[in-house]
Structure formats: C-alpha cells, structure tokens
Phi, psi and omega in degrees: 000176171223201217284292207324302170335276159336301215290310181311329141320308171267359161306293178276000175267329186336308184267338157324302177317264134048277240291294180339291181315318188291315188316334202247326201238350187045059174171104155013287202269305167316324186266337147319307171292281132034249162349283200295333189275319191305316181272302178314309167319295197296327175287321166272336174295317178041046170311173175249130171234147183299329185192169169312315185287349185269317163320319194277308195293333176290306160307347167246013172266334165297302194319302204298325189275302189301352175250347154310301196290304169327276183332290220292292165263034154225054193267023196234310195333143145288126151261132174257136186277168198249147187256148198222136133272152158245189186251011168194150190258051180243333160274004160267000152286306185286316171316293157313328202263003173277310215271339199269323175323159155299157170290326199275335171248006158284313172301304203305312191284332160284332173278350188282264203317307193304309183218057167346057177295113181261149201340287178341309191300285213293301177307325157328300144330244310200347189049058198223163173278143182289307196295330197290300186332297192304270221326308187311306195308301175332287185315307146330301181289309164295344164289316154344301175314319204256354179244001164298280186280321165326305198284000000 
C-alpha cells in the first residue's frame, strides 16, 4: 500500500492509540512511548487490513501487546499516576476509580465505553470467551460503584 494509506490510518487511529496506552500505562510519557512502538510496528509490518474495523482491531491488539512488553520490562518501576483535571468531579472519581482496576479489567471497560466494542467484539479482541469478558465487565463495574460512593 501506500504512504497515504498509513498515514490515514494514524490519522484516524492516533488518538484511539493514545487513549488506550495511557489507559494501560497510567503515565504520560509511558503511553507515549506505547504510541511510538505501536506506529513504528505498522510502519514496518505495512500490514493490508480487509476493512477499517480490521485496521482498528489490529492497532488495539498491537497497543495491548506492546504495553504487556512495557509491564513485562520495567516490572522493578514505581508506577507513577498521571494528575488528569476533568470538568467535574464527578468524572474525576470515576476516572480514578477506572485506573485504580487491574489491568485485564480497565481494558474490558475502555473498549466497552471508550471504542465501543460490545462484549462479543471485546471477547474476540482480547481472545476470552464472551462469559470470562461479561463476568469481568460486571465485576468492573460493581467495583467503580462501590469506590465511587467511598469518596
């Protein structure tokens, strides 16, 4: 293919890439780094994808693998949070209380809400049984709730 191609790709994936990594890495600089490996894979791989949604789903299994490969070497790090203002604090509660999840269920809650994958997709994705997915997703959610009204 060619560079138009690509570029339209990280054009329209770019901030998808972003959300996801920070979402993974709790840290600025880290989802950055994130980023850069993810589009450097695709620049060197220049896979062909069948359709936009094969494009989307390939770029959120690199973001997902490649930051597993972060975790994987800096597993001595302090993780450091990132201070995000919202515009309310009631979405800055909910926020903390998403960042605050394990990783295998902060992602399940970012492809739900975030890129609006329903359960099926996200087991697809994620390579999980649709029941392992729900069960997580549930479990996410009453946790939020409940670190919710603590605050």
């Amino acid at each position: 293919m060619n560079e138009k191609y690509y570029e339209q790709i990280i054009e329209q994936y770019s901030d998808m890439v972003y959300r996801l990594a920070l979402s993974r890495t709790r840290n600025k600089e880290n989802a950055e780094d994130v980023y850069q490996e993810v589009f450097y894979r695709l620049a060197r791989k220049r896979p062909v994808f069948e359709s936009e949604e094969h494009a989307k789903a390939w770029l959120i299994k690199v973001t997902i693998n490649c930051t597993k490969n972060f975790w994987n070497k800096n597993k001595d790090l302090e993780e450091l949070k990132e201070e995000i203002k919202f515009e309310t604090p009631e979405r800055s509660a909910v926020y903390y209380a998403v960042m605050e999840l394990p990783i295998k269920y902060r992602t399940i809650i970012y492809l739900f809400y975030y890129e609006k994958y329903k359960i099926s997709e996200i087991g697809k994705l994620l390579n999980m049984k649709e029941g392992t997915v729900k069960s997580r997703f549930i479990t996410s959610e009453r946790t939020i709730k409940r670190k919710i009204k603590r605050r």
